[in-house]
Backbone as a chain_set.jsonl record, in Angstrom:
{"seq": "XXXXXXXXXXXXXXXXXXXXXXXXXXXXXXXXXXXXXXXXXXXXXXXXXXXXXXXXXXXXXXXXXXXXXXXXXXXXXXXXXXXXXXXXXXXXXXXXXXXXXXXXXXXXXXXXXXXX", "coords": {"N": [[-21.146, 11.72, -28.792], [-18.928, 10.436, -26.671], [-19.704, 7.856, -23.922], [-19.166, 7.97, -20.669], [-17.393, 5.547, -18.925], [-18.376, 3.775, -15.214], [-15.41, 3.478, -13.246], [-13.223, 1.909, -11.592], [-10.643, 2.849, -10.312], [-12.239, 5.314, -10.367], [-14.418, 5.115, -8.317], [-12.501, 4.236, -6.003], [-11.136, 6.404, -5.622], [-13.319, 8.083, -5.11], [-14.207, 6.916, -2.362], [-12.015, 6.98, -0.982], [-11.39, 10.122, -0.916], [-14.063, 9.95, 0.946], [-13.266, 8.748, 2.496], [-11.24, 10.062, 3.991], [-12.251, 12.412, 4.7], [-14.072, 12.226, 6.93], [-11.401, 11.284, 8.489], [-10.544, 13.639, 8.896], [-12.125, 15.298, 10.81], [-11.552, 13.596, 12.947], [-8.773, 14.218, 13.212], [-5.935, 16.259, 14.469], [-4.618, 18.621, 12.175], [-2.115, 18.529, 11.57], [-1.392, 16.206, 12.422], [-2.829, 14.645, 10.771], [-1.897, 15.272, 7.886], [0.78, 13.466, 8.087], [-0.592, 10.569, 8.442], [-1.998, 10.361, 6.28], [-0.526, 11.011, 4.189], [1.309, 9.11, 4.573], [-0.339, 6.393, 4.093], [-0.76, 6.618, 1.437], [1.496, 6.481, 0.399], [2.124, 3.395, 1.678], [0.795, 2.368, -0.265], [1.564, 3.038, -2.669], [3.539, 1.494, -2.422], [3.117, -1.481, -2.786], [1.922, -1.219, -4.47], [3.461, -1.12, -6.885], [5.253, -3.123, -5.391], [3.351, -5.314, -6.223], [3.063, -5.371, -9.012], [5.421, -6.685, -9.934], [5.569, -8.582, -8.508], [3.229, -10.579, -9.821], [4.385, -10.609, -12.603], [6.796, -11.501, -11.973], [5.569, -14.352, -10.585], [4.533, -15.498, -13.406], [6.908, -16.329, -14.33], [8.65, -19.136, -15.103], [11.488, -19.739, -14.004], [11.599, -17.63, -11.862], [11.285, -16.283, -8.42], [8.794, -15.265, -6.93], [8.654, -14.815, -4.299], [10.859, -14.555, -3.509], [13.226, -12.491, -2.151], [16.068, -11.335, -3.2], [14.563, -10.824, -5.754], [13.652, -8.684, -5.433], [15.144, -6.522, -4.943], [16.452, -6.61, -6.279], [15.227, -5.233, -8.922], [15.304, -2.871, -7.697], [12.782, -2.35, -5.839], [10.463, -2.9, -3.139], [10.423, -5.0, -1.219], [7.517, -6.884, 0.095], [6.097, -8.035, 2.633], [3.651, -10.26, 3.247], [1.609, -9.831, 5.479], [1.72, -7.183, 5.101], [0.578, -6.186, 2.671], [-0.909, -4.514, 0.63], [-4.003, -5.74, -0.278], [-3.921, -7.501, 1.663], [-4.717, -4.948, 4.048], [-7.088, -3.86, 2.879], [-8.652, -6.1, 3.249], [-8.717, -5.872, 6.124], [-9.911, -3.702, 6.256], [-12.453, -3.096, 7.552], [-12.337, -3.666, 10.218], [-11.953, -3.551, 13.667], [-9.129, -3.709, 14.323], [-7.733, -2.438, 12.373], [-6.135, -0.13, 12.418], [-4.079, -1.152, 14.129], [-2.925, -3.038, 12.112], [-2.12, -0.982, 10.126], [-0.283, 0.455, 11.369], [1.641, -1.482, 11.899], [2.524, -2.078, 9.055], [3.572, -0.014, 8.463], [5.506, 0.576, 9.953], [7.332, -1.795, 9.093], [8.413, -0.522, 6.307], [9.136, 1.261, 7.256], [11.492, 0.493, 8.393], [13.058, -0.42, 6.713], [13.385, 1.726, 4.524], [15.246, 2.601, 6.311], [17.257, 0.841, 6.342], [17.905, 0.453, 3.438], [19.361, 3.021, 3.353], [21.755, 2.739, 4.347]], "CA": [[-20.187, 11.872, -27.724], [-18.933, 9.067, -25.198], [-19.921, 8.376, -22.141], [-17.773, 7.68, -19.646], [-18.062, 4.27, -17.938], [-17.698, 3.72, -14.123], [-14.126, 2.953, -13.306], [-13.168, 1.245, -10.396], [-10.055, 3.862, -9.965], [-13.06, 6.324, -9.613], [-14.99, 4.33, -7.247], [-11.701, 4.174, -5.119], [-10.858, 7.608, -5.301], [-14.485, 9.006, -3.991], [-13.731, 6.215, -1.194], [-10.833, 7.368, -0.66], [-11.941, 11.208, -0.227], [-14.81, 10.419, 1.905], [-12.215, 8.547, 4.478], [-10.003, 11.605, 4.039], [-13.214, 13.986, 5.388], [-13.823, 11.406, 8.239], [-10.421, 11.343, 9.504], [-10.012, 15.187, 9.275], [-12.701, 15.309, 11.716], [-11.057, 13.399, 14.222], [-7.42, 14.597, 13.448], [-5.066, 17.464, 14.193], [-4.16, 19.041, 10.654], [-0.758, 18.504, 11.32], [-0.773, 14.752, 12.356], [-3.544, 14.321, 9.467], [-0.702, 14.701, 6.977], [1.5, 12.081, 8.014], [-1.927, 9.61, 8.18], [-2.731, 10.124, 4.956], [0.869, 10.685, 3.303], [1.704, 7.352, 5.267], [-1.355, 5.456, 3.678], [-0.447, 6.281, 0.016], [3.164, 5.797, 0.549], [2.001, 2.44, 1.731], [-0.022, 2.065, -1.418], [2.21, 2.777, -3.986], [4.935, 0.815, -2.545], [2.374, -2.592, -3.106], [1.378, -1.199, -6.493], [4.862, -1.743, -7.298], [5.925, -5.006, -5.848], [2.707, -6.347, -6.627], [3.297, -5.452, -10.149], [6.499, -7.417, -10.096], [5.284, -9.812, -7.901], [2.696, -10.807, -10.962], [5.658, -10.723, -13.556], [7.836, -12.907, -11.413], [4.719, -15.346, -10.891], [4.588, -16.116, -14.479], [8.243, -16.823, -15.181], [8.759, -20.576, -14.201], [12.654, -19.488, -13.109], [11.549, -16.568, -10.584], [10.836, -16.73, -7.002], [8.008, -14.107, -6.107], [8.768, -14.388, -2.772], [12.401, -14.134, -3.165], [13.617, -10.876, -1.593], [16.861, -10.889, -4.308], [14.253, -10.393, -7.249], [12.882, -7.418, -5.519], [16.697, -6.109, -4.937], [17.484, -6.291, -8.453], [14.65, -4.391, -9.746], [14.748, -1.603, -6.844], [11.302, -2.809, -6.013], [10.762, -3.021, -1.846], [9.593, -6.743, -0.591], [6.47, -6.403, 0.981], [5.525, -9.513, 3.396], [1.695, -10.545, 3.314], [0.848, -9.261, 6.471], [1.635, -5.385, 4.877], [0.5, -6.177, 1.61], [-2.321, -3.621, 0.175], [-4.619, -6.633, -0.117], [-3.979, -7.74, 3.221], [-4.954, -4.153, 4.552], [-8.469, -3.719, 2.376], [-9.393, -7.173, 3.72], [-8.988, -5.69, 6.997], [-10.069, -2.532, 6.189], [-13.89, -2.75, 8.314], [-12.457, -4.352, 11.221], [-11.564, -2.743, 14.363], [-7.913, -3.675, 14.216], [-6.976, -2.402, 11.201], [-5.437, 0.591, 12.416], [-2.701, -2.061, 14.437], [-2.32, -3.524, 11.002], [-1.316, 0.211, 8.86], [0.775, 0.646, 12.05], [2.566, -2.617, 11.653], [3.027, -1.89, 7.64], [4.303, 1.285, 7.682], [6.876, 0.101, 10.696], [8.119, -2.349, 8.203], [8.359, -0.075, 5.582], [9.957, 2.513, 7.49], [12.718, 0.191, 8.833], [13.364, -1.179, 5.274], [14.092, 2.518, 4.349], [16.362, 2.796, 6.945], [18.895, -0.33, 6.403], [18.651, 0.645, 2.27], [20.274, 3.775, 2.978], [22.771, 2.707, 5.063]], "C": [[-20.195, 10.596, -26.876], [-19.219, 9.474, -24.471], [-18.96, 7.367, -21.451], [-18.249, 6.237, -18.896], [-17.663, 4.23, -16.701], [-16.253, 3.263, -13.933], [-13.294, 2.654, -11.836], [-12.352, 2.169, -9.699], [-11.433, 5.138, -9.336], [-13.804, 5.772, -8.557], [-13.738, 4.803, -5.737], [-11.699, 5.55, -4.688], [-11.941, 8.655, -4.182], [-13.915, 8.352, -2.6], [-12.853, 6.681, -0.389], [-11.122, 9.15, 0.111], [-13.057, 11.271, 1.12], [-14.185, 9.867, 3.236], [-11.607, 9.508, 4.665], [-10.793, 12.514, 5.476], [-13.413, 13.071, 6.762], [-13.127, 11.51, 9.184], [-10.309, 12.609, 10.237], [-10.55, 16.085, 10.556], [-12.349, 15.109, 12.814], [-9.66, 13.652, 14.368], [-7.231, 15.346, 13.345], [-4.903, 17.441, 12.566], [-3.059, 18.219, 10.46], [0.008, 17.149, 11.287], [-1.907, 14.105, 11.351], [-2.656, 13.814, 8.723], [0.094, 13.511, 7.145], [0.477, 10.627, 8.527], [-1.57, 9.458, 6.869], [-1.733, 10.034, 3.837], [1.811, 9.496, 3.286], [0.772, 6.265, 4.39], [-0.807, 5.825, 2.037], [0.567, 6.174, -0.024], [2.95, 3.939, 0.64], [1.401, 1.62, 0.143], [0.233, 1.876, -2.853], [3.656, 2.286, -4.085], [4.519, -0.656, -2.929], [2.031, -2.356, -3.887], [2.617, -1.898, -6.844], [5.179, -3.166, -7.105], [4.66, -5.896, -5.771], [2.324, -6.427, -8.226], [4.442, -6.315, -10.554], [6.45, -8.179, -9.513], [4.299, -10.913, -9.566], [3.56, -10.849, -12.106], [6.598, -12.167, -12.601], [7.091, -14.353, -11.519], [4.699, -16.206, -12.346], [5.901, -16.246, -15.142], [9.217, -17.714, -14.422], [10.519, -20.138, -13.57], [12.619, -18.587, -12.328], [11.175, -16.966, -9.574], [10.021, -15.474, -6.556], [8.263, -13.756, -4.803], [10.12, -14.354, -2.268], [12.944, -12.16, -2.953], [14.538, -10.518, -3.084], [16.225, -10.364, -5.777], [13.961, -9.494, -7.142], [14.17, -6.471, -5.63], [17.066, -5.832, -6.233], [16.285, -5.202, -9.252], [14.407, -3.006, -9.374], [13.878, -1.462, -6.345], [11.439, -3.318, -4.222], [9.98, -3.811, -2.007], [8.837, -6.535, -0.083], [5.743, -7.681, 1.256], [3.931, -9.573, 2.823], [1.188, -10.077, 4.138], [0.884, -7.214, 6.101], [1.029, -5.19, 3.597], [-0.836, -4.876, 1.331], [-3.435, -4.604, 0.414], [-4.88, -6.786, 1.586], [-5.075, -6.258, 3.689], [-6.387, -3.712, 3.957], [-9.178, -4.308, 3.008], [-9.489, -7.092, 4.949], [-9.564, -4.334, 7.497], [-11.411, -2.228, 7.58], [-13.769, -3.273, 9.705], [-11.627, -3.263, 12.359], [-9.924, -2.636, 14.376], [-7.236, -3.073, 13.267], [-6.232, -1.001, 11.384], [-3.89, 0.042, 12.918], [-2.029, -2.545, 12.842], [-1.457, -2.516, 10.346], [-0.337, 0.344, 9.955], [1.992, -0.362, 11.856], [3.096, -2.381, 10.305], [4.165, -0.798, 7.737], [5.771, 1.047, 9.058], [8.278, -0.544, 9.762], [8.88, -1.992, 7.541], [9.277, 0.92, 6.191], [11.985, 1.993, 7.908], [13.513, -0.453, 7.379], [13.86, 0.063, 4.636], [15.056, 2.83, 4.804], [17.759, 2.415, 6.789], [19.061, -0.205, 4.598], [19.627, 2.03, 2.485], [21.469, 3.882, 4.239], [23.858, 2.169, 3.734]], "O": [[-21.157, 9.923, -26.504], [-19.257, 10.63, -24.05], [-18.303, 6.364, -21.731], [-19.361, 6.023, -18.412], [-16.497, 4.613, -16.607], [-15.974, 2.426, -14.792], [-12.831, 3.599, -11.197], [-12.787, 2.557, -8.614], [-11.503, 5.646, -8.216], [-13.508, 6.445, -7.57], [-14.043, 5.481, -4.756], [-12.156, 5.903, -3.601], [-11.75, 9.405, -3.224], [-13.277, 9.042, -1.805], [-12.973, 6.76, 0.834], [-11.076, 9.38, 1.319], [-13.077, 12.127, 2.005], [-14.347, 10.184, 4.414], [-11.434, 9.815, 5.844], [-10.383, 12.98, 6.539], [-12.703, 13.421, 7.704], [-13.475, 11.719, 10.346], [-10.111, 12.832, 11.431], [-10.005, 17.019, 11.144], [-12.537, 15.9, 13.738], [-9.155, 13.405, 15.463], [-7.79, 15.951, 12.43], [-5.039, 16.442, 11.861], [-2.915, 17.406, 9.548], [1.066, 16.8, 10.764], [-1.78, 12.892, 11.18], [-2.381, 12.621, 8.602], [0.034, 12.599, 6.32], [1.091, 9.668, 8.997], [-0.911, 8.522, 6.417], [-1.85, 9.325, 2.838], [2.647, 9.063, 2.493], [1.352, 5.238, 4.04], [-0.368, 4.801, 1.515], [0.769, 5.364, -0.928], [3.517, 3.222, -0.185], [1.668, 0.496, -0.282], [-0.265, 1.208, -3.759], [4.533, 2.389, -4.943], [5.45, -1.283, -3.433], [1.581, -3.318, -4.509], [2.712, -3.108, -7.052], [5.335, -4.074, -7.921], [4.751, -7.047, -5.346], [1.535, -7.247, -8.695], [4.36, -6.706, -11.719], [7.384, -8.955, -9.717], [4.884, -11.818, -10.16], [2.903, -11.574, -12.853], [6.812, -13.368, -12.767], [7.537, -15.302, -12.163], [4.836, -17.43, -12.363], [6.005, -16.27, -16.368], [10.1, -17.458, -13.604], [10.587, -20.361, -12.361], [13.719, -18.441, -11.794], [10.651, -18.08, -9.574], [10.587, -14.665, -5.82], [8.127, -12.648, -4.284], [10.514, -14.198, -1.112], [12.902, -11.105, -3.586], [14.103, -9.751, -3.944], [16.839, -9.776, -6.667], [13.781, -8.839, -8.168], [14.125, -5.619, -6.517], [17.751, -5.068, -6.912], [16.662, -4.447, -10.148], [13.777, -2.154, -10.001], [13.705, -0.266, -6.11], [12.392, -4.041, -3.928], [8.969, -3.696, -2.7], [9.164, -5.635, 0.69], [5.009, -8.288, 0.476], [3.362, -8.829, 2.024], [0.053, -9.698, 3.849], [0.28, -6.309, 6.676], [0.888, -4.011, 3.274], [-1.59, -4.604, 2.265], [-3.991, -4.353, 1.483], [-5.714, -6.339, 2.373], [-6.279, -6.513, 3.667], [-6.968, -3.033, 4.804], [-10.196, -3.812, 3.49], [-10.208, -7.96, 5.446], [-9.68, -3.932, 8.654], [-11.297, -1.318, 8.401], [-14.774, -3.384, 10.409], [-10.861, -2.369, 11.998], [-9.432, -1.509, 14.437], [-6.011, -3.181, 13.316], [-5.632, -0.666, 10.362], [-2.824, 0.457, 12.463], [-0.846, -2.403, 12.53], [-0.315, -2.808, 9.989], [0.786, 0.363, 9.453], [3.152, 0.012, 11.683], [4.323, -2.476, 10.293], [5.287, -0.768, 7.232], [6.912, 1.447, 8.827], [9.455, -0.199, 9.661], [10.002, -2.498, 7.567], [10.197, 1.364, 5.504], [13.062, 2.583, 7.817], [14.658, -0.904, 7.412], [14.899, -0.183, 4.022], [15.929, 3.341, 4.101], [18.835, 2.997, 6.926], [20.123, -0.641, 4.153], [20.638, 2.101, 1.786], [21.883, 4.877, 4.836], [25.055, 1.981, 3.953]]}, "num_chains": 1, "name": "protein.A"}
């Protein structure tokens, strides 16, 4: 039988649960949810355009940091200061709740003006 090898996804995930139990501690139920439904929203909107950020990178006629390539693929632009990255690397510091506030601002006004 195999054995299973560590996997960084699992690593994250415990991580991930034991901030969950943390927060729940210090938050209402009700404004829990939009914490934590806010933080993976954030998370799998930088999976994305940093999956197509990495594709664009390697194809000498793209512009990674061109907004129009994210436009064409449906794929939301996500500055550096909101990036996932960005937000890990500030993960232990006291500010970093200003930072997910600042992301998900972005993010929210960027939903706004696509469905206009």
């Amino acid at each position: 039988m195999a054995s299973k090898k560590p996997n960084k996804n699992n690593n994250f995930e415990a991580a991930l649960f034991n901030t969950a139990d943390k927060l729940r501690k210090n938050i209402d139920a009700a404004e829990y949810k939009n914490v934590v439904l806010g933080l993976i929203f954030l998370k799998y909107i930088s999976d994305a355009f940093q999956e197509l950020y990495e594709s664009l990178e390697k194809d000498e006629y793209s512009d990674p940091e061109g907004l129009d390539e994210y436009a064409a693929e449906n794929v939301f632009f996500v500055p550096k200061e909101a990036r996932w990255a960005h937000l890990q690397a500030q993960a232990k510091l006291p500010e970093i709740g200003v930072a997910i506030v600042l992301s998900s601002s972005y993010y929210k006004s960027k939903i706004v003006m696509h469905r206009k």
